[in-house]
C-alpha positions, -999 to +999 in steps of 0.1 A: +000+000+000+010+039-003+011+058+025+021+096+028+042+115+058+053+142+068+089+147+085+101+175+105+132+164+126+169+158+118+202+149+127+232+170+121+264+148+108+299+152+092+289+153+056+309+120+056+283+101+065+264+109+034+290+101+008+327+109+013+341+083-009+376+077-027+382+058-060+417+044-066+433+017-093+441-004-068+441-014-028+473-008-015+479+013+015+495+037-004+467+043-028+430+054-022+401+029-026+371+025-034+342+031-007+319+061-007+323+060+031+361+079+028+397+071+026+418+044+044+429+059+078+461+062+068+489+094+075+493+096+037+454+095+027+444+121+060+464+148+045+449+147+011+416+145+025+408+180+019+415+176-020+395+138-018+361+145-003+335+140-029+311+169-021+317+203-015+310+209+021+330+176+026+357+193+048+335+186+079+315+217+073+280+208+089+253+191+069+221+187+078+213+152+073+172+152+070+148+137+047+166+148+018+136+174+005+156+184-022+171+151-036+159+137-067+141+104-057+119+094-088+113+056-087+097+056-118+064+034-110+041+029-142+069+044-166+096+020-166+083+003-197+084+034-218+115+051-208+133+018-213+119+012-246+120+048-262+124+076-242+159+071-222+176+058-249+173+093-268+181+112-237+212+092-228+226+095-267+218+136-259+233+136-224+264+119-236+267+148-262+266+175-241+288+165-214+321+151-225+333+135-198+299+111-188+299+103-224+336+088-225+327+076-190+298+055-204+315+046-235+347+031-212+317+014-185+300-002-217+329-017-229+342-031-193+307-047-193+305-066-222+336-080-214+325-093-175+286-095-181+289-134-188+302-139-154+272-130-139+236-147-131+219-117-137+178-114-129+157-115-157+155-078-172+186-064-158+194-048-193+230-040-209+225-003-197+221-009-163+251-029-159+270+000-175+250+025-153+264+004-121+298+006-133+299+040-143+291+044-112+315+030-093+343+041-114+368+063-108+370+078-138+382+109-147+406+112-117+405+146-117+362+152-111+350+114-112+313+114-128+297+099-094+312+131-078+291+153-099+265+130-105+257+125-065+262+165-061+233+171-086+215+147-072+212+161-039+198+191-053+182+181-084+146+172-069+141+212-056+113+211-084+105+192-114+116+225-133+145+221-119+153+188-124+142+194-162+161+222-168+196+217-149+199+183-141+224+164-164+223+132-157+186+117-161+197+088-182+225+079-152+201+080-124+173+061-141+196+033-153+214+030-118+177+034-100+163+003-125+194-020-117+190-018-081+155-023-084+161-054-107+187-065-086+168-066-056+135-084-072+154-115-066+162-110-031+143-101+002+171-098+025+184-071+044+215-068+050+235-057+080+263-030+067+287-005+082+303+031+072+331+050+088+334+083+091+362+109+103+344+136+125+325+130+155+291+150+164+260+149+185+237+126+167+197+131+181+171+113+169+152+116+137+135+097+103+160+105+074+172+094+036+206+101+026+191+116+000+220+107-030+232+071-036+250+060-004+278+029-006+285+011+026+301-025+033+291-056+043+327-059+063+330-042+093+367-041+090+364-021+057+346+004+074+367+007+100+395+013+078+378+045+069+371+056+104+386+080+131+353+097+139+319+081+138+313+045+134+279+032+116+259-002+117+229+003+089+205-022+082+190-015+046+162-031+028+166-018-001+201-019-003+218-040-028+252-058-027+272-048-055+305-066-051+307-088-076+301-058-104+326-037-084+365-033-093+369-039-057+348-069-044+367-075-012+351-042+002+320-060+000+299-029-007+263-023-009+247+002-024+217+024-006+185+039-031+183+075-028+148+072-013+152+045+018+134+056+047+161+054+084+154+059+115+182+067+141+183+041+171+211+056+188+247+043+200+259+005+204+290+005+220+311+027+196+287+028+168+259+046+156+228+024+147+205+034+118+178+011+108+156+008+077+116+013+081+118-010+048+100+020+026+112+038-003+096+075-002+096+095-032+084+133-038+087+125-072+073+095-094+077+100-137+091+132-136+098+133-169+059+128-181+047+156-160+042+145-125+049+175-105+068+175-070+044+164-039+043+186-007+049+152+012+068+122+000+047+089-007+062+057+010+059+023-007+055-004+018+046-031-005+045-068+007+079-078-015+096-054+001+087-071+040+121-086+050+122-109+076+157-120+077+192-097+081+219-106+060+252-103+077 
């Protein structure tokens, strides 16, 4: 069923928490990896950390970590059929155009995935583009401004109306191709899984419902998490979250990837970590954006019976 809230409260985090990740060719203590969650704790990674952080408030500047009003959350319910089959495919070829750098980054991704997809049981319907979407995605590629760095920025902001997300926000074809293989993905599963993200900053955490509001990474290992962490220290248990390793150029972090929309709620401290659990519903402002649907004054939250999870996947 669909259900509608309202939410008023918030917590106030490191911007870390939402999406300080680091890219690197390969895993060695010298080099930066992979996970969203930040860089190795290492005296050679803390110093560049001011040049690494992937957003630009991500020098520990205050964010306001809330329900994510102006994050683009469209989970494209009754449209799928039609913007796979016609209208993606023309915005994608356009997109790719006009920015330079996603188009070689999509061009490189497609490429990689013809040459790995047979490895893989994939779900029936996972197309060619969403595997390319996934590794696009988790690329880190170019060095200099990686596309998830600027795709996650606009996304955060992209959903402040549908004008605005028509008008100035780049990267519909990425976000509906990632959004549809995470959705495909996770047909085939009803686990949650038990994950953790570090962080470098510590601050009063209160209470509060929240999204991350951008595509968030965490890891299945708690060790890889702590490798990122001198500050805060999170266990998340996601719903909707989908493990990603085995498409990932770095499968030993064991990451899993977090929707835009998930609904958390904050339970408070265990031990040394912070505990944010899943309410197991994706809430959306926006649904087929692209068809006319204007923004709602209050996000609708899909609780449908697939989605009930019983079991946690550790």
């Amino acid at each position: 069923m669909l259900i509608t809230f309202s939410f008023f409260t918030s917590i106030i985090l490191c911007s870390d928490l939402v999406g300080d990740r680091t890219d690197g060719s390969n895993t060695s203590e010298e080099n930066i990896t992979k996970l969203h969650g930040g860089q190795k704790n290492t005296a050679k990674n803390m110093k560049l950390a001011s040049s690494l952080h992937l957003w630009p408030e991500a020098k520990c500047k205050l964010l306001n970590l809330d329900f994510g009003f102006n994050a683009f959350d469209d989970q494209y319910r009754g449209c799928t059929e039609l913007l796979e089959e016609d209208v993606m495919p023309k915005i994608l070829t356009l997109e790719k155009a006009i920015n330079l750098e996603f188009g070689l980054a999509w061009n490189r991704a497609e490429v990689q995935w013809e040459q790995i997809k047979t490895q893989f049981r994939l779900p029936p319907g996972f197309k060619d583009e969403f595997g390319t979407a996934v590794i696009v995605y988790t690329t880190d590629w170019p060095k200099e401004n990686p596309v998830y760095k600027v795709f996650n920025e606009n996304v955060s902001t992209a959903g402040k109306s549908r004008t605005h997300y028509i008008q100035n926000f780049h990267f519909k074809s990425l976000h509906f191709y990632l959004t549809r293989a995470l959705q495909t993905l996770k047909k085939t599963s009803k686990r949650r899984h038990q994950t953790f993200r570090g962080t470098h900053d510590s601050y009063e955490v209160s209470e509060s419902v929240l999204r991350f509001g951008r595509f968030t990474s965490s890891s299945l290992n708690i060790e890889v998490a702590k490798e990122y962490y001198s500050g805060l220290l999170f266990e998340i248990v996601t719903c909707f979250g989908v493990d990603i390793h085995k498409l990932s150029s770095f499968p030993e972090e064991k990451e899993v990837l977090i929707p835009v929309a998930e609904k958390f709620i904050y339970r408070g401290k265990k031990g040394n970590m912070h505990v944010i659990d899943s309410t197991c519903e994706l809430c959306s402002y926006f649904n087929c954006a692209l068809f006319g649907e204007e923004k709602l004054d209050v996000p609708v939250c899909s609780t449908s019976g697939k989605y009930l999870y019983t079991h946690v996947s550790k």
